[in-house]
C-alpha positions in Angstrom: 18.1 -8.3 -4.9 17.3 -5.0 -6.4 14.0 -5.9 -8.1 12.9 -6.8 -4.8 12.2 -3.2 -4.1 10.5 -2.7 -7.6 7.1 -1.9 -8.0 5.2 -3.5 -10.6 2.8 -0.1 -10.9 3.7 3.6 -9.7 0.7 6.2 -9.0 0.7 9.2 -8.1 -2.2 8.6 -5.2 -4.8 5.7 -4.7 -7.8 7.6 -6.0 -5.6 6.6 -9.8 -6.6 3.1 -8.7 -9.2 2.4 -10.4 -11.0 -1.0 -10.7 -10.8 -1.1 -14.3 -7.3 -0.6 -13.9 -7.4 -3.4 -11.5 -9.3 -5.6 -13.3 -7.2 -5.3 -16.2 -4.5 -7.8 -13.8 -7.4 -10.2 -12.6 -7.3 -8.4 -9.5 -10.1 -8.2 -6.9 -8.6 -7.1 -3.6 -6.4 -4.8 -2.5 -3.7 -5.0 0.6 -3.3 -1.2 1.8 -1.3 0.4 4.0 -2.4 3.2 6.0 -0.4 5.9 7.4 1.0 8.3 4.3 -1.1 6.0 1.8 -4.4 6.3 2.6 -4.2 9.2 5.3 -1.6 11.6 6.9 -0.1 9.7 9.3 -1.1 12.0 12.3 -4.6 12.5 10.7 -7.1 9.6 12.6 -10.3 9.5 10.4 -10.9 9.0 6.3 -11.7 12.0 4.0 -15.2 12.2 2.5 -13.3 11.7 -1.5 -11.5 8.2 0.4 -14.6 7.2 1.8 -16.3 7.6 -1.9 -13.2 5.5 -3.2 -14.1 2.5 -1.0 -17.2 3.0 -1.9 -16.4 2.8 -5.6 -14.1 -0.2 -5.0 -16.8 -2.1 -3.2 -19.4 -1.2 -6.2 -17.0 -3.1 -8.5 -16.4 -5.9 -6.3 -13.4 -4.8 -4.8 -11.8 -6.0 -1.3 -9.9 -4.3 0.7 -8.3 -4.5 3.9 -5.6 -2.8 5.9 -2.2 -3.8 6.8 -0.2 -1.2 9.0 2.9 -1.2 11.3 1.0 1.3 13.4 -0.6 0.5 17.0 -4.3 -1.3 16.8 -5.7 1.7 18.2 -4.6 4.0 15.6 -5.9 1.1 12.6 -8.8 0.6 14.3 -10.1 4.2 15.2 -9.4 4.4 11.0 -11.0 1.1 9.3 -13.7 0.0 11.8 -16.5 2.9 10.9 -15.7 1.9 7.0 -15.9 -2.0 8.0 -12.8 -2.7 6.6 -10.4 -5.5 8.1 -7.0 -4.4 9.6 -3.9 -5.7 11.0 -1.3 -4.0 13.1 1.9 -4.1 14.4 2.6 -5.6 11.1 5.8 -6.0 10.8 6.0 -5.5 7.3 8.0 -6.3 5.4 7.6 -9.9 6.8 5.0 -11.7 5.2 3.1 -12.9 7.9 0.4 -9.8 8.3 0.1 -9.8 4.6 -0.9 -13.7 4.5 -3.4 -13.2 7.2 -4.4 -10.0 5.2 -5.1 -12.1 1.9 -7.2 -14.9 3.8 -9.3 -12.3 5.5 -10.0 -11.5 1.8 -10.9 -15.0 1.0 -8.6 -14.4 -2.2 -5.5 -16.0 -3.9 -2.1 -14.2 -4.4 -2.4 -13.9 -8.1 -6.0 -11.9 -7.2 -4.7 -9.1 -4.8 -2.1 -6.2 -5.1 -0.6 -4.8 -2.0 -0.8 -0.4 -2.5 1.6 1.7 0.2 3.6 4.3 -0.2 7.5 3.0 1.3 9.3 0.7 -0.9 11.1 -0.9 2.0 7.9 -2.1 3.9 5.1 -2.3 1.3 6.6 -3.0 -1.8 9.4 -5.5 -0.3 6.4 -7.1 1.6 4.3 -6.9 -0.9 6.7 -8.8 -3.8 8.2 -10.8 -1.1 4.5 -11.8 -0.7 4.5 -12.5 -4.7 1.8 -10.4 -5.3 1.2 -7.2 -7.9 2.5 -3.9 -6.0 1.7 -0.5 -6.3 3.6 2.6 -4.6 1.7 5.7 -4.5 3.4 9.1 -3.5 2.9 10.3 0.1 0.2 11.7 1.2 1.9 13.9 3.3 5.4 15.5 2.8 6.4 15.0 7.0 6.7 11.2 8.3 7.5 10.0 11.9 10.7 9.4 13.1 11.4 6.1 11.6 9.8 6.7 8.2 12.2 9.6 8.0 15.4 7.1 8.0 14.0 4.6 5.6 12.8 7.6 3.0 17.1 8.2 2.9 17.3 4.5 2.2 14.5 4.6 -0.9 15.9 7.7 -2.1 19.2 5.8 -2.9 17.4 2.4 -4.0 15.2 4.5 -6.3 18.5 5.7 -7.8 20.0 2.6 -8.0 17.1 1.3 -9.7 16.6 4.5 -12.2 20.7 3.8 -12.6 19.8 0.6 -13.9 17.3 1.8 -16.2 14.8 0.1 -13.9 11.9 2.5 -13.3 9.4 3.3 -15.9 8.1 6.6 -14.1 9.0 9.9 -13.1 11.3 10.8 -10.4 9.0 9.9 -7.2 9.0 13.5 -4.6 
């Protein structure tokens, strides 16, 4: 039950994503959160260095979309000017936004990697989806109410896992 929270990859922020490094798994898409993975959670707009990012994913034949537990208004003022797809009120780490995430991509699982930054939403989604995970570091270093509870939760899972001789990384701050 464990390894369900394990990531297959560990960065320290998306911009270490590169295609080449994407490639280098057969993937071509990407299934992102949002809020403390792209973007602070209270920020509303992407930075100029994200925006180039997408661009440089695009370039390469990279797809992205966005999956978020957030509100539709607070996706959609984020990923419509860039053009990219998003679904909210996600529910993650059900599977269901992620599936309709991967069709919207016109991909299969074994072609897309799902990137957030909270092992008990993205990650567990993400592998309970069966596809390649990544867990970047946050963003930002305050989270809302809720996030707050489940960082406890992934503190202790992440030492479980280290316990276990699990992780291949650095101690995730």
């Amino acid at each position: 039950m464990l390894k369900k929270f394990l990531p297959d990859s560990h960065f320290k922020n998306v911009y270490n994503i590169t295609p080449e490094y994407l490639k280098s798994f057969g993937i071509k898409g990407i299934i992102t959160d949002l809020d403390n993975t792209l973007i602070e959670w209270d920020k509303p707009n992407a930075t100029p260095d994200l925006i180039k990012w997408f661009e440089h994913l695009k370039e390469n034949g990279v797809k992205v979309a966005v999956v978020s537990n957030n509100n539709r208004e607070r996706v959609r003022i984020f990923c419509e000017p860039l053009g990219i797809p998003f679904f909210y009120k996600a529910r993650k780490p059900l599977t269901n936004a992620f599936k309709s995430a991967l069709n919207s991509l016109n991909l299969e699982k074994d072609e897309v990697c799902v990137v957030g930054d909270q092992l008990l939403t993205d990650i567990l989604g993400g592998n309970n989806l069966g596809v390649h995970t990544i867990l970047v570091v946050p963003v930002a270093s305050t989270d809302g109410f809720v996030t707050r509870f489940n960082r406890k939760v992934e503190r202790r899972i992440l030492k479980m896992l280290r316990q276990r001789g699990l992780l291949k990384w650095e101690e995730v701050k």
